[in-house]
C-alpha positions, 0 to 999 in steps of 0.5 A: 304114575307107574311109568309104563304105557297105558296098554301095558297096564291094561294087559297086566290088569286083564292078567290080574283079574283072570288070576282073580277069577280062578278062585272062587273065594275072590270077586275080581270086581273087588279090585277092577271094575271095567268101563270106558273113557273118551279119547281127544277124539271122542272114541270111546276107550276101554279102561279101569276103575280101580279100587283101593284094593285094585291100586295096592295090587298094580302098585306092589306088582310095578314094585316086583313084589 
């Protein structure tokens, strides 16, 4: 959806959250919350679970805004 690699977005979603946690009013896990999937050969693999707040941040990031 956002045209860029799986690993891309992980790396930019791992800046953002330690952005996030450099202040102390923001929770990271209001936005991302980390977690795992199984691949086509069944290894697990890390991901994301985005919020609502979490998809607006990728979304306007991918925008350059």
């Amino acid at each position: 959806m956002t045209g860029k690699d799986h690993n891309h977005i992980m790396r930019d979603i791992r800046g953002y959250v330690k952005a996030l946690e450099i202040s102390p009013n923001l929770d990271s896990s209001n936005f991302f919350v980390e977690s795992t999937y199984l691949d086509t050969y069944q290894r697990e693999k890390p991901c994301y679970l985005l919020t609502k707040k979490g998809c607006d941040i990728v979304a306007n990031k991918q925008q350059g805004l």
